[in-house]
Residue, then its C-alpha position, 0 to 999 in steps of 0.5 A: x223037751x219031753x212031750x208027754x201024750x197024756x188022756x185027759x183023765x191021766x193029766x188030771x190025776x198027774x196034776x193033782x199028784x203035782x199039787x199035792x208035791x207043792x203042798x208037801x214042798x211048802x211044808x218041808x220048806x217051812x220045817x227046814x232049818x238048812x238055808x242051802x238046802x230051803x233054797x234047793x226045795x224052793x227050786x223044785x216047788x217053782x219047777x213043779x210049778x212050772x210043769x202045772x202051768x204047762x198044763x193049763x197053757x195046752 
């Protein structure tokens, strides 16, 4: 696993460039008419997800 060490000020901005992702995931995912490729947007949006709540839990 990558640990990043990152200032307070520098997580903050990484987690609200996360955010903005999820958002911009749960617009495509929406939009998309491919099933395989919905699913696919889905996974990262939960990964991305996941990286957020990391935050949060440190």
């Amino acid at each position: 696993m990558v640990k990043l060490n990152l200032a307070p000020q520098e997580e903050q901005v990484f987690a609200e460039i996360l955010k903005n992702l999820v958002a911009d995931l749960r617009m495509e995912i929406a939009d998309t008419d491919s099933m395989e490729f919905r699913e696919k947007l889905k996974d990262r949006k939960r990964l991305i997800i996941r990286v957020l709540e990391s935050f949060s839990a440190n």
